[in-house]
N, C-alpha and C positions, 0 to 999 in steps of 0.2 A: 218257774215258768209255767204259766196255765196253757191249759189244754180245752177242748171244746168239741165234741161229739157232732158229728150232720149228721142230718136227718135225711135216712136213707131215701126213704117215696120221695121225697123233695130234687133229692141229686139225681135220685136214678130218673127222674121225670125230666131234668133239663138236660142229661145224658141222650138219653133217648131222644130228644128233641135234636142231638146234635148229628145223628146217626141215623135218623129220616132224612137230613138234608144230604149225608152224604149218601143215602140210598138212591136219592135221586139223582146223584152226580154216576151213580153207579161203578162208583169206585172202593167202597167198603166190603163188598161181598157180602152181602145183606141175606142171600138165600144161599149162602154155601154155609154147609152142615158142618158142624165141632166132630170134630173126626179123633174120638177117645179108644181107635182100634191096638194103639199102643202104648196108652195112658195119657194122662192131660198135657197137651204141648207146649210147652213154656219156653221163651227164646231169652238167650244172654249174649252181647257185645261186647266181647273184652279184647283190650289190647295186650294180642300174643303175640307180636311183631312191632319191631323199631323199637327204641328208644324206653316208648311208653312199659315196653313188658314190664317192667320193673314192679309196674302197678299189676297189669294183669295177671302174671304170676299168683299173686298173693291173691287176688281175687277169684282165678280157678280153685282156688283149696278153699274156700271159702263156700261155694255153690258147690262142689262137690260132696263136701263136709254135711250141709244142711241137704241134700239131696239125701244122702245116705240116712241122713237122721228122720228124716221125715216119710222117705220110704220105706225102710227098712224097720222090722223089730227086734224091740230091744233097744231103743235106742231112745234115751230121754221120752220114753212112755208116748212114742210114738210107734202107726205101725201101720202098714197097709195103702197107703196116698192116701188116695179120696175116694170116700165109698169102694175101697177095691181096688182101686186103681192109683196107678203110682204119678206122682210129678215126673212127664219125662222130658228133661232139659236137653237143649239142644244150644250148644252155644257154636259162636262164629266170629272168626278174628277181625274185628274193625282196624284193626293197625292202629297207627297212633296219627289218623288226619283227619279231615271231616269227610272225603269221598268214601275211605274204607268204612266208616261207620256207617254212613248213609246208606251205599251199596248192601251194607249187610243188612241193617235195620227193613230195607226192602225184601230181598233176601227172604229172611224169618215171616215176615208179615205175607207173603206169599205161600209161604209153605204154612198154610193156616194156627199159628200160635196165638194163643189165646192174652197172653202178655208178651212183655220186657222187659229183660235186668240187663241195665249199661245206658250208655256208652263208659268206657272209662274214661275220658276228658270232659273237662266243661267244654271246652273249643268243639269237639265232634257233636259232643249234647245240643251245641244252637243250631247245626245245621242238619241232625239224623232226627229230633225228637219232634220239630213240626210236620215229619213225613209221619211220622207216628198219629200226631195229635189229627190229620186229615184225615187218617184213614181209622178213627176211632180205635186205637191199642194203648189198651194201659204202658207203661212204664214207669218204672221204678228204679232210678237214679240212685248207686250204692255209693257212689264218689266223686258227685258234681259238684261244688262249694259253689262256684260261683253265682255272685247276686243274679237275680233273674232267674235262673232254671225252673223251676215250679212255674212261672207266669206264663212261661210257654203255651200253655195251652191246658184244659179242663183234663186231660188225659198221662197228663205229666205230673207227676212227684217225688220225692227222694227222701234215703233215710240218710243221707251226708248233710249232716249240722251245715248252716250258711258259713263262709268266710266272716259276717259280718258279727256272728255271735260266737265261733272260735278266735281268731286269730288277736283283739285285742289283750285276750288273755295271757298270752306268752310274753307281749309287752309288760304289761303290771307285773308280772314274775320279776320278770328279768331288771327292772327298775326296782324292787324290793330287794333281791340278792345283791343289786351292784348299785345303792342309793346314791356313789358319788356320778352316775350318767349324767354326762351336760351336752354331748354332741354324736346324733345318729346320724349314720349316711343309707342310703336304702339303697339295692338292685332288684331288677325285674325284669323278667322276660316279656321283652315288649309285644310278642307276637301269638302272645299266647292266651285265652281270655280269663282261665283261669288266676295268672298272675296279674295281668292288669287290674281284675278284679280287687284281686287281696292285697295288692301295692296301694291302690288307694284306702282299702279299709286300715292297713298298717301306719299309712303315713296319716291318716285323722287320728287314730290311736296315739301316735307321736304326739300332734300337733297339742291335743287335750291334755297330755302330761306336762305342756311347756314345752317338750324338746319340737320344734320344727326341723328337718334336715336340713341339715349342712349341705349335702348334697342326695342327688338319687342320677344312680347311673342305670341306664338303661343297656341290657343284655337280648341274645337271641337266643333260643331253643335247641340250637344245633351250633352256638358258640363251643368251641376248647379252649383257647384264650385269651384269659381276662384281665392280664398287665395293662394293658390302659386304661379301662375302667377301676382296677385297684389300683393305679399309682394314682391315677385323679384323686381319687375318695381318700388315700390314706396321705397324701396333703395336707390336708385339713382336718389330720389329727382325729375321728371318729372315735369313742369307744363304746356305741352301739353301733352294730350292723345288721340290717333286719333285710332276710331276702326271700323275695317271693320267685318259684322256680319251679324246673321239676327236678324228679331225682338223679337224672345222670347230668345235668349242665351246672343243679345246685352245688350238687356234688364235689366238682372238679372247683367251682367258681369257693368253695370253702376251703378245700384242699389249698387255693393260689394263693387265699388271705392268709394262712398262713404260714405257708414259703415265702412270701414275700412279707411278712415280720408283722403281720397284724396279730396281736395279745389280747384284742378286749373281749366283749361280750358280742355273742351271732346268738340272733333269732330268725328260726326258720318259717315257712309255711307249712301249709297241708300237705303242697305235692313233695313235700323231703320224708313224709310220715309213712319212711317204711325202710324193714333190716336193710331191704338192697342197697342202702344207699353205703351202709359201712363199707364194701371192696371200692367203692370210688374214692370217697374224702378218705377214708381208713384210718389212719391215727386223729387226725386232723376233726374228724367229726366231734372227739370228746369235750362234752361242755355244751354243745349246741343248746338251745331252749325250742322246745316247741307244743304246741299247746295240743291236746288231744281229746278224740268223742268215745274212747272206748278204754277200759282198764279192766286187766287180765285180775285185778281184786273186786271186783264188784263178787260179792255173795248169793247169788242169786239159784236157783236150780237148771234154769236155759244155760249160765253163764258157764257153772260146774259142765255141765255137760258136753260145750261149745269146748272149753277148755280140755276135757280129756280125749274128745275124738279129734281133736287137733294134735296134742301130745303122742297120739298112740299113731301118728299120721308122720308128725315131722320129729321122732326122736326126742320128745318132752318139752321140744322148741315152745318159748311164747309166742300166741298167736299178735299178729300184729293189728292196729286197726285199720287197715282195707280186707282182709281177711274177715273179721269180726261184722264188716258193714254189706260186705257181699253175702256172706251168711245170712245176717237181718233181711237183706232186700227178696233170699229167696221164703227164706220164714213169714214173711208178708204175705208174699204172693200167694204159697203156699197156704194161710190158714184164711185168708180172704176166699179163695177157689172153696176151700172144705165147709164155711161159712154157707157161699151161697150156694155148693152141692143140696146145703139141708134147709136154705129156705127155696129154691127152685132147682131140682137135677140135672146135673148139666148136658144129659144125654139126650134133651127135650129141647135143649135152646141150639139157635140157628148162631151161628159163631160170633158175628156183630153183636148180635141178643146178649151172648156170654161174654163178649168184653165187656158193654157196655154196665152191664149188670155187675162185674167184679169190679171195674173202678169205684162204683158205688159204695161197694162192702170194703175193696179195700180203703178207699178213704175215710170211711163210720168206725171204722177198729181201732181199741188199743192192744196192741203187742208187748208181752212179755218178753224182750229179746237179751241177746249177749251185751247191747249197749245199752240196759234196764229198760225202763217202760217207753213205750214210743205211742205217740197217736201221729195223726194226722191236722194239719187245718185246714178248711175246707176248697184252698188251693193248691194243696199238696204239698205245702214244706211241713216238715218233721216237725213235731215236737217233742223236746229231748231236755229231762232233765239234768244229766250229770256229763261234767268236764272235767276236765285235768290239763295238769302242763308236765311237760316230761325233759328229763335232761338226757341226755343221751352219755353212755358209758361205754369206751370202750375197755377190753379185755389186752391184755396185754400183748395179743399177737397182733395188734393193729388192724384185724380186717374183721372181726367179728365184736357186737355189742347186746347193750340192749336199751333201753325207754327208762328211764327209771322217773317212778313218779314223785314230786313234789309236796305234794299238796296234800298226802295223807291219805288213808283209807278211805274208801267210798260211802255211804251209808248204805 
C-alpha cells in the first residue's frame, strides 16, 4: 500500500484558513492561551459505560500504557513529554451513544485540550467529530472502521484500518480453509453505523467470490434473542455466516448459532476484535475467523516494547488490537505535539494557533508504531501496511482464549 507525505506550509496554510473563519464566528477560542501549567492537555472519549465497555476497557490500557511510555523514563528510550513537560491525558466516558460522546467531546474542548483520542464508536464518531471539526480540534480516531470517518472534516483522522480494506480479508480466509462454501447468510446490526457499514463491504466481498447471500438477516444492538433470525437463516441450509455486530449482541447471536445446531463456518467483524467477547459466546466462540490490523509477532523495537509493558501490566496477557490501536493514536498525538514543540514552542502559541499547527504535523508524519509503520493521507485515513486474519481458540475452560494467527509471521 503506498503512502504519500503533505506538505506541511501547504496544510498548515489551509488550516489556518479554517480557523480565521472560525475566529470570526468566535467560537474557536482564538485568543485563549495553551495553558502547559500541568503538562500538554490531551482529551480521550472512551466508552467506560454500557454495553460498549467492552471496547473501552481495552482501550483505557492502551493510553495508559503509552502515556506511561512516553512520559516516563526508561521506557522504550523515552523520557520526559515534551520539552519537560509530560502528555497529561485527561479522558471522559462517552458511554456507548452519540449524546455521551458528544457531551463529552464538548466537554474536553472546553476545558482547553489541545487534541482527541476517541470516540470509540463509528455511530458516536458522525455525531461528536463535526463538533470537533467546527471548533478546529484535532482528532484521532483509534477504533472507527467505518466508511466515511476521516471525510468528516480536515480535523478528523484515524489510525483503525477502514472496514473496506480489513474485513474482505477474513472472507478469502475462510473460503480457502473451507473451499466446499456454496451458501452464506449474513446478520447485522441494523442500527448501528458501524455494522451497516461493514455488512455492505462483507456482502460485495460475498457477492465477488460468487457466493450472493442466501439470506441477510437483520439484528439490533440491544437484541438477546436471536431464534427467529437464526431459524430463518438456518432453513436454507448456510454454511457460511458472516456477522457484522458488536461484541456483547455478536456475542450471544454466536453462542444461539450454535445451540441451535449450526456446524459451519462464522466470520466475524472488527467490533467482535476483542478477549471480552470469550465470557459471552464462551465455548461457542472457537473457530470463529476474523481478520485483524495488529499482531503481537510483528518484530519491531515499539512493538517489543508495547508488548512487555502490557505483559508486566496484565500478567503476560496478549495485548489485543484495540489496546495496540489506542496506544498508536496516543503515540501520534504524542510525537506530532514533540515535532512541532521543536519547529514552533508550544508555550508561544495561542491554543487554536497549536491545534491548528499539530493537525498539520500530525498529518506530515510517519510513525513507527505497535501496528508497524503508519503515515497519514492527506485526508486523514491511515496508511497501514500489514494485516492478518485470526482464528480464535478457545482453552478448555470455555471462557477464556486467544487470536491465533493464520497467515504466518509478519515481515
Amino acid at each position: 500500500m503506498g503512502s504519500r507525505l503533505v506538505s506541511l506550509p501547504a496544510l498548515a496554510a489551509a488550516l489556518l484558513g479554517v480557523v480565521s473563519v472560525l475566529a470570526a464566528c468566535g467560537s474557536d477560542g482564538s485568543q485563549q492561551p495553551l495553558n502547559l501549567s500541568g503538562g500538554v492537555p490531551v482529551g480521550a472519549v472512551l466508552a467506560l459505560t454500557s454495553n460498549a465497555n467492552a471496547y473501552g476497557q481495552d482501550q483505557q490500557i492502551g493510553l495508559d500504557l503509552a502515556q506511561r511510555w512516553f512520559n516516563g523514563p526508561g521506557l522504550g528510550g523515552q523520557a520526559g513529554g515534551i520539552g519537560g513537560k509530560p502528555v497529561r491525558l485527561r479522558i471522559e466516558d462517552g458511554g456507548g451513544d452519540e449524546q455521551g460522546a458528544s457531551q463529552a467531546f464538548n466537554l474536553l474542548i472546553d476545558a482547553g485540550v489541545v487534541a482527541l483520542i476517541g470516540p470509540t464508536l463509528s455511530q458516536q464518531a458522525f455525531a461528536a467529530d463535526p463538533i470537533a471539526q467546527r471548533r478546529g480540534v484535532p482528532v484521532v480516531a483509534p477504533s472507527n472502521t467505518a466508511v466515511g470517518i476521516p471525510q468528516i472534516g480536515s480535523f478528523i483522522s484515524r489510525v483503525s484500518a477502514s472496514s473496506a480494506v480489513i474485513a474482505p480479508l477474513s472472507i478469502a480466509k475462510a473460503l480457502e480453509l473451507n473451499p466446499g462454501i456454496s451458501r452464506a447468510a449474513v446478520f447485522y446490526a441494523q442500527d448501528d453505523a458501524y455494522s451497516t457499514s461493514e455488512t455492505t463491504i462483507f456482502q460485495k466481498a460475498l457477492t465477488t467470490k460468487g457466493l450472493k447471500p442466501v439470506t441477510v438477516q437483520r439484528t439490533q444492538l440491544n437484541d438477546q434473542d436471536f431464534q427467529n433470525q437464526i431459524t430463518a437463516a438456518l432453513r436454507l441450509h448456510p454454511d457460511l455466516i458472516v456477522i457484522s455486530a458488536q461484541a456483547v449482541d455478536g456475542g450471544n447471536l454466536i453462542r444461539q448459532l450454535r445451540e441451535l445446531g449450526y456446524k459451519g463456518a462464522i466470520v466475524v467483524g472488527n467490533g467482535m476484535n476483542t478477549p471480552n467477547i470469550y465470557p459471552i459466546c464462551q465455548a461457542s466462540c472457537d473457530g470463529i475467523l476474523i481478520a485483524q490490523a495488529y499482531s503481537p509477532e510483528l518484530a519491531t523495537p515499539i512493538n517489543q516494547t508495547f508488548l512487555k509493558l502490557y505483559k508486566q501490566a496484565k500478567g503476560g496477557a496478549i495485548p489485543p488490537q484495540l489496546t495496540a490501536q489506542a496506544f498508536t493514536a496516543f503515540q501520534v498525538v504524542a510525537e506530532a505535539l514533540e515535532r512541532l514543540n521543536r519547529r514552533q514552542p508550544l508555550g508561544a502559541l495561542k491554543l487554536a494557533e497549536a491545534r491548528t499547527a499539530l493537525m498539520a504535523e500530525l498529518l506530515g508524519g510517519r510513525y513507527d508504531t505497535p501496528l508497524g509503520e503508519i503515515s497519514f493521507t492527506p485526508d486523514g485515513e491511515v496508511v497501514q501496511k500489514n494485516f492478518y486474519v485470526a482464528q480464535v481458540r478457545m482453552q478448555p475452560d470455555g471462557r477464556s482464549g486467544r487470536f491465533a494467527l493464520l497467515n504466518g509471521s509478519p515481515p
